[in-house]
C-alpha positions as CSV (number, residue, x, y, z in Angstrom):
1,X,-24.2,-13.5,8.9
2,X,-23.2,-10.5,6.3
3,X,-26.6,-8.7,5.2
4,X,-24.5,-6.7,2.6
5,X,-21.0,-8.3,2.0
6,X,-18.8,-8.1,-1.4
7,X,-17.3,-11.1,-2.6
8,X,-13.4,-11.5,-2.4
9,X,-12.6,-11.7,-5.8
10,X,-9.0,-11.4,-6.8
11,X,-9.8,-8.2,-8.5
12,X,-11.4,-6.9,-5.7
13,X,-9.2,-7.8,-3.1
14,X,-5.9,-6.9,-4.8
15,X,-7.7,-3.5,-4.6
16,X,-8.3,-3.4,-1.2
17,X,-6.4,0.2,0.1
18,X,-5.2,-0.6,3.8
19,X,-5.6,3.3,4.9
20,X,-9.3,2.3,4.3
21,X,-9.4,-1.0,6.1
22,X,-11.5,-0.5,9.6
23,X,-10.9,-4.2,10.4
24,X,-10.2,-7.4,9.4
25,X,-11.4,-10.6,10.6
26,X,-10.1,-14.3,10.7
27,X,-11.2,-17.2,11.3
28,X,-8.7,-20.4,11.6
29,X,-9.3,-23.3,9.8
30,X,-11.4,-25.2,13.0
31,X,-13.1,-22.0,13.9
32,X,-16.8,-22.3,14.9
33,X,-18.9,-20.3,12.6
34,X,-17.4,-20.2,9.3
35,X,-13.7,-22.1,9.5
36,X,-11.4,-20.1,7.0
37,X,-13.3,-16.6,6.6
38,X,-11.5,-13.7,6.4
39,X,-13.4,-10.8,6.0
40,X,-12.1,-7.1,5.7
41,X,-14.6,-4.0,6.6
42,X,-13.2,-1.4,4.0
43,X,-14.7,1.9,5.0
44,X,-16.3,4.1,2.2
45,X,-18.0,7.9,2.9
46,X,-21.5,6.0,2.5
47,X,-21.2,2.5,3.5
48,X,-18.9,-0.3,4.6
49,X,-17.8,-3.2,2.1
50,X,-17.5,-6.2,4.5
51,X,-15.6,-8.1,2.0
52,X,-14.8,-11.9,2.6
53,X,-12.9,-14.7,1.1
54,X,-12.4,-18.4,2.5
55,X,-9.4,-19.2,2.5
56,X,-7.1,-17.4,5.4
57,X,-4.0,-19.9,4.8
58,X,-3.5,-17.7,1.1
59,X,-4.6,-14.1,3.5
60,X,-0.6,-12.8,3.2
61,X,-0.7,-14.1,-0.9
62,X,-4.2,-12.1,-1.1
63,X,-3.7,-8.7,0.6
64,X,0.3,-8.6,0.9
65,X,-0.1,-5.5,3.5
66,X,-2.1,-7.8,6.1
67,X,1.8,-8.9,6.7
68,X,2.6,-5.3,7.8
69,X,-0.2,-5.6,10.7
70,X,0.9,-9.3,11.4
71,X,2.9,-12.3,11.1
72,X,0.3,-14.4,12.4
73,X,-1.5,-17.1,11.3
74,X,-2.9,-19.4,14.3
75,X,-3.0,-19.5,17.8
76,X,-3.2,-15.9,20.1
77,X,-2.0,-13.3,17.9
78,X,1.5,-11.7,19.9
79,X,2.9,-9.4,17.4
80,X,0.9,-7.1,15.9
81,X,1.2,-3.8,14.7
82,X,0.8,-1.4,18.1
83,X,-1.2,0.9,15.8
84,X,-3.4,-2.1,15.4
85,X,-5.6,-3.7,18.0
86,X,-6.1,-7.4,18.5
87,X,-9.3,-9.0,20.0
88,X,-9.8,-12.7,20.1
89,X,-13.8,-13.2,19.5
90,X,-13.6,-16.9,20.9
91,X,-13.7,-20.2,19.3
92,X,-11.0,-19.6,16.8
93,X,-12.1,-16.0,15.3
94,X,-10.2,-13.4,15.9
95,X,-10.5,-9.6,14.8
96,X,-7.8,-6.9,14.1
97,X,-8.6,-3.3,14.5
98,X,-7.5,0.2,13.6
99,X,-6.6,1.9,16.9
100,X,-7.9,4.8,15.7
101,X,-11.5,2.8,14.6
102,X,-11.1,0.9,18.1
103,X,-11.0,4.1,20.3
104,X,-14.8,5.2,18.7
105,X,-16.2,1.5,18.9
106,X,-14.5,0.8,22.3
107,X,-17.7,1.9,24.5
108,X,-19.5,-0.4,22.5
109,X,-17.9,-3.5,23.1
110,X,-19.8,-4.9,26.4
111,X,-16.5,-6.5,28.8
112,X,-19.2,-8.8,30.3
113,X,-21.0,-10.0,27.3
114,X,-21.2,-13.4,26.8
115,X,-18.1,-15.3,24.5
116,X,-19.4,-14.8,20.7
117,X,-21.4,-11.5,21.3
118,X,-19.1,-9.4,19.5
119,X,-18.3,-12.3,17.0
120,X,-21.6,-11.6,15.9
121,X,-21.9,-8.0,16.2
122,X,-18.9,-6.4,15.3
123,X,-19.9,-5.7,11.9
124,X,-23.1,-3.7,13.5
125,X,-21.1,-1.8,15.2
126,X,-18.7,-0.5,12.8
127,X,-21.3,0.2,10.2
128,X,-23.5,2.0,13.2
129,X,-20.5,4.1,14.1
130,X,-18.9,4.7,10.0
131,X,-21.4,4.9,7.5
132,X,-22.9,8.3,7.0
133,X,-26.8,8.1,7.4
């Protein structure tokens, strides 16, 4: 799904700075698509690092600040940061975003398209909107 994705080591992901997380998607454990996958879209001057791991049980354990944005970890997501935004992508994959990243993305997020549209193009549109060309 990822054309240009960064693996999650532990190296990498421990340094992961939140001010320059755009997003961050998970996936529960009997999500269609890929069951587990978190992936975080860390926003560089040039490009994007969409960087994933598989394992979203251990997601607090990996990136300790995720637990600022969220105590969640199944179901409908309730509380959330407010400066965050939640959007459930259907069939167990959900998607937190930056307010700030949602308000220049928002136009491009079609109410009416069908469930799992934006499941697989929310990447696009983030690196469309954020990477420098």
């Amino acid at each position: 799904m990822f054309k240009d994705y960064v693996e999650g080591t532990s190296k990498r992901l421990k340094a992961i700075e939140k001010s320059n997380v755009l997003a961050v998607s998970v996936a529960l454990e009997g999500a269609m698509g890929m069951p587990g996958q978190v992936v975080i879209a860390e926003s560089f001057p040039d490009r994007i690092d969409f960087i994933e791991f598989y394992d979203y049980n251990k997601l607090f354990q990996v990136i300790p600040w995720f637990s600022e944005v969220t105590d969640w970890l199944g179901g409908m997501a309730d509380n959330y940061d407010p400066e965050w935004t939640f959007i459930y992508l259907g069939f167990g994959n959900n998607l937190f975003v930056r307010n700030d990243v949602y308000a220049v993305i928002k136009d491009d997020i079609d109410p009416e398209a069908e469930v799992g549209w934006l499941y697989n193009n929310w990447y696009q549109i983030l690196t469309n909107r954020f990477v420098s060309k």
